[in-house]
Residue frames relative to the residue before (quaternion, step in Angstrom):
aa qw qx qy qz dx dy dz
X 1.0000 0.0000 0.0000 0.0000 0.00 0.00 0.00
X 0.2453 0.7786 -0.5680 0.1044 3.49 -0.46 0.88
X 0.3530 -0.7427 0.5611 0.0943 3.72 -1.40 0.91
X 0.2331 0.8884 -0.3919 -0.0536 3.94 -0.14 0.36
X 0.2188 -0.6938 0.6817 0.0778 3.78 -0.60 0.79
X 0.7858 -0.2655 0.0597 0.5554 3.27 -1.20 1.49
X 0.7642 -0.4781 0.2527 0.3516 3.33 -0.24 1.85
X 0.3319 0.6094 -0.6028 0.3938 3.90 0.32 1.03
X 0.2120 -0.8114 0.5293 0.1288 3.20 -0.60 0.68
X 0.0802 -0.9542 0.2517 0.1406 3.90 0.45 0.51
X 0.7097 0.1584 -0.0743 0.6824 2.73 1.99 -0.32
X 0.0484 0.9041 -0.4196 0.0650 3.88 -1.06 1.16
X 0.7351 0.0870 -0.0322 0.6716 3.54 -0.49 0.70
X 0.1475 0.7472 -0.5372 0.3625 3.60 1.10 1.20
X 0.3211 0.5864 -0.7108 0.2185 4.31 -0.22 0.52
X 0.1172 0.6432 -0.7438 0.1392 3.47 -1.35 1.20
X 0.0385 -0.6706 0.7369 0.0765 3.86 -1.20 0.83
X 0.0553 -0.6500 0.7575 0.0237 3.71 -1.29 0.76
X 0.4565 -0.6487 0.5983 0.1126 3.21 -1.22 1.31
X 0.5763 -0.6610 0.3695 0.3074 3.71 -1.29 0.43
X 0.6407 0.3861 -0.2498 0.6148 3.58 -0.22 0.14
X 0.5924 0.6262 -0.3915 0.3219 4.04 0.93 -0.10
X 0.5894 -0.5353 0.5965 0.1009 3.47 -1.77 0.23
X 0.3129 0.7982 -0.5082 0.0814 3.22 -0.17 0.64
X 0.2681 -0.7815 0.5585 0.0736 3.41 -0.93 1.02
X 0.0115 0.8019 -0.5942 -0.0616 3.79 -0.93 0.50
X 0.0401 -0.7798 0.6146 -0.1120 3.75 -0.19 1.45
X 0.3788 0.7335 -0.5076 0.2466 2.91 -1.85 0.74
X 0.6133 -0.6176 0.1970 0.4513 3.72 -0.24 0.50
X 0.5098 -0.3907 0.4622 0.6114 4.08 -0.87 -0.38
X 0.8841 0.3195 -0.2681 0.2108 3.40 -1.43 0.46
X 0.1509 0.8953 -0.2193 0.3573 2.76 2.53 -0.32
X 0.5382 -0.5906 0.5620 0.2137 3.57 0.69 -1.04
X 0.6671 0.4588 -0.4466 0.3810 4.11 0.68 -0.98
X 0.7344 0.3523 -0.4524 0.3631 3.96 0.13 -0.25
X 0.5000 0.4057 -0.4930 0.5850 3.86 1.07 0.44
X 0.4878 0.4531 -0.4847 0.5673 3.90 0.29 0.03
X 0.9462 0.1319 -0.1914 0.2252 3.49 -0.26 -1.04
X 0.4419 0.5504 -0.5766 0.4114 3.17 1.66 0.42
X 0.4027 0.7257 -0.3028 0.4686 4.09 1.30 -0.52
X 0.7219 0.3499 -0.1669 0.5732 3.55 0.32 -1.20
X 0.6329 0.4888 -0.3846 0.4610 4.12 1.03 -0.75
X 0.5719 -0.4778 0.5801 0.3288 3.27 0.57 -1.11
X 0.6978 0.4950 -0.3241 0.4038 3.58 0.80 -0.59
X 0.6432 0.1927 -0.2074 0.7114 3.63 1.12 0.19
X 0.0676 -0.7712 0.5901 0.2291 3.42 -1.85 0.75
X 0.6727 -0.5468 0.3672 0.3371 3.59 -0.94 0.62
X 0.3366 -0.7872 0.4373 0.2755 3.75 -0.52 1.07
X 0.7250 0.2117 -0.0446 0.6539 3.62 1.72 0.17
X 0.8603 0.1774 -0.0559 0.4747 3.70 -1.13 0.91
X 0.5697 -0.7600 0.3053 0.0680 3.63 -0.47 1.35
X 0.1471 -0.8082 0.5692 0.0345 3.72 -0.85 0.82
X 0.1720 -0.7883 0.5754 0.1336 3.47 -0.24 1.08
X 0.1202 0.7600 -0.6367 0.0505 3.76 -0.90 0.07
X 0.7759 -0.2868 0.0545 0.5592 3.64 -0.69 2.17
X 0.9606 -0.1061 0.1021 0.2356 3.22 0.32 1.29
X 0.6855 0.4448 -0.1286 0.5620 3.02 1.39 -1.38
X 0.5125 -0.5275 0.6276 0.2554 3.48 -1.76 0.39
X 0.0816 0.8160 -0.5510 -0.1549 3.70 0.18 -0.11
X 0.7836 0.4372 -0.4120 0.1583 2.91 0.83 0.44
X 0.3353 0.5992 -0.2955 0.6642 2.63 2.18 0.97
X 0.4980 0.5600 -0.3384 0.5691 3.91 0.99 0.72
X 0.3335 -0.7573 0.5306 0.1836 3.23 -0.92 0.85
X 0.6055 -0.4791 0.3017 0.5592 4.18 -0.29 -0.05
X 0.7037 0.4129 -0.3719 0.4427 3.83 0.44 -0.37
X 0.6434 0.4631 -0.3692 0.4850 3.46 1.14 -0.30
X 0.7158 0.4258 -0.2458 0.4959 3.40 0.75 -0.73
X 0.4697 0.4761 -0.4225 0.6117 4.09 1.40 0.12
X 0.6187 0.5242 -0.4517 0.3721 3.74 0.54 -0.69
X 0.6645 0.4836 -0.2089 0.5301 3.26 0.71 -1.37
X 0.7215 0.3511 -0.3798 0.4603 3.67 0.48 -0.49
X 0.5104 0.6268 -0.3797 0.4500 4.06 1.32 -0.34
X 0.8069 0.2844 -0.1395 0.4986 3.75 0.36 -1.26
X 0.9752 0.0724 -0.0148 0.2088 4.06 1.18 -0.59
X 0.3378 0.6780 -0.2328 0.6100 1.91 2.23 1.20
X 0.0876 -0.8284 0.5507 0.0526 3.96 -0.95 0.67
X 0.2688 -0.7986 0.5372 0.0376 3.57 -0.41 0.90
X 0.2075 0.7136 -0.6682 0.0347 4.06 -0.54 0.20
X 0.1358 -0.7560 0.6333 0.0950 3.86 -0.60 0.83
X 0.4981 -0.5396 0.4474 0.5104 3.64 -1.59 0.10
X 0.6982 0.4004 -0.3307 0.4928 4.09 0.60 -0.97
X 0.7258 -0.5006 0.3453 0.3214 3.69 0.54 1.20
X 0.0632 0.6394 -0.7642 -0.0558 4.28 0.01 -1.69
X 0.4387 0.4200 -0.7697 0.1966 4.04 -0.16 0.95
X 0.5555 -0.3417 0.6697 0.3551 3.29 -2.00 -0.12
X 0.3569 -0.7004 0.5962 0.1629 3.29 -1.19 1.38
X 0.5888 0.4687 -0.4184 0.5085 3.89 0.48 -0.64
X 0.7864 0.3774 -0.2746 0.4046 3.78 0.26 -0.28
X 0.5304 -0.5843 0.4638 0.4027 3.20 -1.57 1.51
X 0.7257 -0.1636 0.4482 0.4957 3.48 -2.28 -0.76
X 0.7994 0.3917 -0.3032 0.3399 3.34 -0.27 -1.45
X 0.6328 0.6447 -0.3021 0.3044 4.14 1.08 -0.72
X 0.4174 0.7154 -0.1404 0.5425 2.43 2.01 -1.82
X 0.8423 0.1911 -0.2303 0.4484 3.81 -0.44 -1.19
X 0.5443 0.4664 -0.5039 0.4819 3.91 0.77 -0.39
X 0.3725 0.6661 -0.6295 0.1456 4.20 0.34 -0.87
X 0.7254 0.4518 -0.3432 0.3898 3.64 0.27 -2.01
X 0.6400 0.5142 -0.4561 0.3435 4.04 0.31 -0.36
X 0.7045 0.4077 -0.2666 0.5161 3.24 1.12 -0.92
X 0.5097 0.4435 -0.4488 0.5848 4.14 0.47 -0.24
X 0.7583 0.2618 -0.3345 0.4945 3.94 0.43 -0.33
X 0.6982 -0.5450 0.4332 0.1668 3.53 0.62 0.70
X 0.4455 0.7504 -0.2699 0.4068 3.27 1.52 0.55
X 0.2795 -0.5448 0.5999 0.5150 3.78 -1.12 -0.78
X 0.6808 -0.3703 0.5467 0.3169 3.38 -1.55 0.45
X 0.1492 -0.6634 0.7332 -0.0020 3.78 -1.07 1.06
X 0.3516 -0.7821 0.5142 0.0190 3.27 -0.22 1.50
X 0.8321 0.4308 0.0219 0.3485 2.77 0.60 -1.63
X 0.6097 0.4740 -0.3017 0.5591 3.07 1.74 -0.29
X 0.6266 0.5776 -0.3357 0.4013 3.33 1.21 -0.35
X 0.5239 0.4930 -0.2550 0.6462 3.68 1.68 -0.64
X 0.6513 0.2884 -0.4803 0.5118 4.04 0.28 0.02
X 0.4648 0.7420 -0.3137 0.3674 3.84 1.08 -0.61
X 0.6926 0.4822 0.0371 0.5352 3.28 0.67 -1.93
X 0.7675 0.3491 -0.2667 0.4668 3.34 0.51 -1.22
X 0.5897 0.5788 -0.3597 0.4334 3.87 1.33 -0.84
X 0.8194 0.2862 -0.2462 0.4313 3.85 1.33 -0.47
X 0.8315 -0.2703 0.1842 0.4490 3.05 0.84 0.85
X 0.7425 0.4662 -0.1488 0.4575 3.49 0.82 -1.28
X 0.2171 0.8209 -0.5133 0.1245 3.89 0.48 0.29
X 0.6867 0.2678 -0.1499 0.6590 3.81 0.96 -0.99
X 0.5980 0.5805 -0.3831 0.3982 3.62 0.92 1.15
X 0.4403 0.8777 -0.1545 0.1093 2.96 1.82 -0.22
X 0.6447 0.5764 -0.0240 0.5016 2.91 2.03 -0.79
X 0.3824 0.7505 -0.2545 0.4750 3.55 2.40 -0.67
X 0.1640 -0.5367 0.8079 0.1795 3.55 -1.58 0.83
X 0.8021 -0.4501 0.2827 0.2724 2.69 -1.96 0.94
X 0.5924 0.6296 -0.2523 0.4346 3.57 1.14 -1.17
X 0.7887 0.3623 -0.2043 0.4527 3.50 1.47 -0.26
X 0.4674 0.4103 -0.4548 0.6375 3.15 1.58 0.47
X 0.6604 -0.4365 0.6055 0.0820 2.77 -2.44 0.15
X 0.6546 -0.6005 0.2599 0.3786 3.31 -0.61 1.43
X 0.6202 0.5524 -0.0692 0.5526 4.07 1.59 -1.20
X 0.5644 0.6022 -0.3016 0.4773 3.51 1.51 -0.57
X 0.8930 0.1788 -0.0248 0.4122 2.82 1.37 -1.82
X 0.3357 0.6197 -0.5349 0.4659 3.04 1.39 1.30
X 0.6067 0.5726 -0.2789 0.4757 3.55 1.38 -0.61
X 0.6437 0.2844 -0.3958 0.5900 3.40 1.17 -0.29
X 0.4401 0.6410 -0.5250 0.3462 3.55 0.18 0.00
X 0.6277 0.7369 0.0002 0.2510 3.03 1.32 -1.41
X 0.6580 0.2600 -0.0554 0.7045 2.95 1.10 -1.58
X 0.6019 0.4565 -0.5287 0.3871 3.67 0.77 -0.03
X 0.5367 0.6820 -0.2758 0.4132 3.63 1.07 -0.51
X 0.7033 0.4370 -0.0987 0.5519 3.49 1.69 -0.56
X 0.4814 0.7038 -0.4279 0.2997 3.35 1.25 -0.83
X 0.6441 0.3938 -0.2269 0.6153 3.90 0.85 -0.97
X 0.0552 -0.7747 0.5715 0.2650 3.63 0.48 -0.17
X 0.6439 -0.6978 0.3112 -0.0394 3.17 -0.70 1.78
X 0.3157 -0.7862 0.4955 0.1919 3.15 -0.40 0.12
X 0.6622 0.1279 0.1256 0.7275 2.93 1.31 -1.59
X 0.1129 0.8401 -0.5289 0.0425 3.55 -1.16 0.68
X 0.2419 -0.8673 0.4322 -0.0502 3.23 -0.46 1.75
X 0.1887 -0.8638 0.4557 -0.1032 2.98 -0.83 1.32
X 0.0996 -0.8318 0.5431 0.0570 4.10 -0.03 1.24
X 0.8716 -0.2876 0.1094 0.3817 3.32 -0.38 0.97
X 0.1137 0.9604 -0.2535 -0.0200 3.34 1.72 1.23
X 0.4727 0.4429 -0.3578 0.6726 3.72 1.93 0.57
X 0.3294 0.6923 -0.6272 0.1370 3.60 0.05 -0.12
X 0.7144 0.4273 -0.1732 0.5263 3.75 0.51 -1.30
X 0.7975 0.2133 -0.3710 0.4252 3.52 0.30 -0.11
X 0.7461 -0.4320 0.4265 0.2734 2.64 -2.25 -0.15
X 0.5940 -0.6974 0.1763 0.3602 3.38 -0.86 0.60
X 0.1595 0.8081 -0.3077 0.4763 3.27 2.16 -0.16
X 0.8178 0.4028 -0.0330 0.4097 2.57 -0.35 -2.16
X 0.5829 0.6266 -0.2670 0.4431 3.79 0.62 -1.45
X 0.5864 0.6017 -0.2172 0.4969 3.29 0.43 -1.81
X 0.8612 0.2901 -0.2207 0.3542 3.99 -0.46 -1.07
X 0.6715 0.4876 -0.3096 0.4643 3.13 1.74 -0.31
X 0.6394 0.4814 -0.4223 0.4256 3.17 1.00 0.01
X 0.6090 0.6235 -0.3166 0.3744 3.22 0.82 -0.05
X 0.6583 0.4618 -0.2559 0.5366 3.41 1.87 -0.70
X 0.1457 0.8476 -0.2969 0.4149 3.13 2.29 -0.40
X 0.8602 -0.0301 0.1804 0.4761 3.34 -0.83 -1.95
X 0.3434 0.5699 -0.5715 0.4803 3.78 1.36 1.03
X 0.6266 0.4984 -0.3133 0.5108 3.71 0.82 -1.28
X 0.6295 0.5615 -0.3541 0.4039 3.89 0.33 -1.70
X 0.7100 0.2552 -0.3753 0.5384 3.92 0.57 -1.48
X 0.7578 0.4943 -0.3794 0.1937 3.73 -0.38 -0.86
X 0.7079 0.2252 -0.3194 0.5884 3.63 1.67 0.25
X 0.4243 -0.7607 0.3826 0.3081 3.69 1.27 0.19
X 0.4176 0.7484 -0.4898 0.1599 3.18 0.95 0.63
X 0.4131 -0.6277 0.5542 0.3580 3.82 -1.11 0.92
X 0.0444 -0.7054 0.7003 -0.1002 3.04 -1.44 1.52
X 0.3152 -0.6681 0.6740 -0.0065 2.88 -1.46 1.69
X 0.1058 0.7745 -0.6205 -0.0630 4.06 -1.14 0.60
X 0.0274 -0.7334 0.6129 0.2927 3.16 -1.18 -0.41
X 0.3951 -0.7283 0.5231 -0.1995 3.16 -1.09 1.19
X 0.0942 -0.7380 0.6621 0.0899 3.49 -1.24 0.63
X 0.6211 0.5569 -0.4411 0.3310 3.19 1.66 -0.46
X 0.4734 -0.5877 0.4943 0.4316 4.25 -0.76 0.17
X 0.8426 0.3970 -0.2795 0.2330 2.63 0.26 -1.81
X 0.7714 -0.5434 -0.2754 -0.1839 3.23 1.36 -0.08
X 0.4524 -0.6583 0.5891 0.1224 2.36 -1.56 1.59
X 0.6878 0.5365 -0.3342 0.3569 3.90 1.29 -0.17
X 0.3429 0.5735 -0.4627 0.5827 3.29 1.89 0.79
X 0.7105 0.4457 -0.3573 0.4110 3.40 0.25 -0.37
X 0.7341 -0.5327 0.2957 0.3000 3.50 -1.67 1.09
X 0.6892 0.1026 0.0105 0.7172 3.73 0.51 -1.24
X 0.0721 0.6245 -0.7447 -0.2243 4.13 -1.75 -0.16
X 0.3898 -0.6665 0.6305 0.0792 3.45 -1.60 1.03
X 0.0010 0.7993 -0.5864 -0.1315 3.72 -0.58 0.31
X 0.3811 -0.7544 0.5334 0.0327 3.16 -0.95 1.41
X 0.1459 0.7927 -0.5737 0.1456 3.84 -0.62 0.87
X 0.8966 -0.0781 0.0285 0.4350 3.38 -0.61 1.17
X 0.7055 -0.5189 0.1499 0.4589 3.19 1.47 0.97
X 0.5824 0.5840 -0.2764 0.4933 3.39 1.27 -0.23
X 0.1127 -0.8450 0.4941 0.1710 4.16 -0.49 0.23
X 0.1936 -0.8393 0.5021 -0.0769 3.53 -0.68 0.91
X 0.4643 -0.6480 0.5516 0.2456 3.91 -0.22 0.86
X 0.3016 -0.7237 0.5842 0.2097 4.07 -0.33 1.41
């Protein structure tokens, strides 16, 4: 699997399988290569060589609306710089994914969501009124609203403190066990990436079991 802009090759001799219901960790310095792996593995980028499977699918035999479908109904996203919509409360924020899938709003699933991370008497808050941890937690339960299948994760403590970091990860891989969803991150943090089932360590484009 390799990606290349004016002949850079960024990734090579990449072959990873993650089982469903698995942990996966991706460590490794900045430039390393893991968030071009995992936009690749999402779908949101395709490989200029060598195949990405994802719940089945070839993706690289999918066109972008087919491969957005699949990323609309079974796919989870959690970034470090959050991606809410500032004009929208917590609760609007985590309903969005129903409505990008062409849905009604689950109200109510968003309030068991919210209320499962802490944030329950927060429901009504723009982002500008939560805390940097507030709104990684809504990030969160928005990341669940479709309950996922698969749920990717780019450095989803980066912005916070370690406090703060620390309580999310724990609502993290509370959510991950209570819908079994196979989650793939990458991560500078160790500790953790040593919660997680298998960690891979990525160096100079090339991946390696830690």
């Amino acid at each position: 699997m390799s990606t290349s802009r004016e002949n850079l090759t960024i990734l090579q001799d990449v072959n990873l399988e993650i089982s469903s219901g698995e942990s996966v960790a991706i460590v490794g310095a900045s430039g390393a290569g893991k968030s071009t792996l995992m936009t690749l593995l999402a779908g949101l980028d395709a490989p200029t060589a060598g195949e990405v499977h994802l719940l089945g699918k070839n993706l690289s035999l999918l066109d972008e609306e087919a491969r957005a479908y699949i990323r609309s109904h079974s796919v989870g996203f959690v970034f470090q710089s959050f991606m809410l919509i500032p004009s929208l409360t917590a609760i609007e924020n985590v309903t969005l994914p129903c409505l990008l899938k062409g849905e009604k709003e689950n109200t109510a699933r968003a309030v068991e969501l919210l209320t499962s991370v802490g944030l329950g008497n927060r429901l009504d808050h723009l982002p500008s009124q939560l805390s940097g941890g507030e709104q990684q937690r809504v990030a969160l339960a928005r990341a669940f609203m479709i309950e996922p299948k698969v749920l990717f994760a780019d450095e989803p403590t980066g912005n916070l403190d370690q406090h703060t970091a620390e309580k999310v990860i724990d609502q993290f891989f509370e959510l991950n066990q209570q819908h079994s969803t196979t989650l793939v991150m990458v991560t500078h943090d160790l500790v953790l990436a040593k919660r997680c089932d298998r960690v891979f360590h990525m160096s100079a484009g090339k991946l390696e079991v830690s």
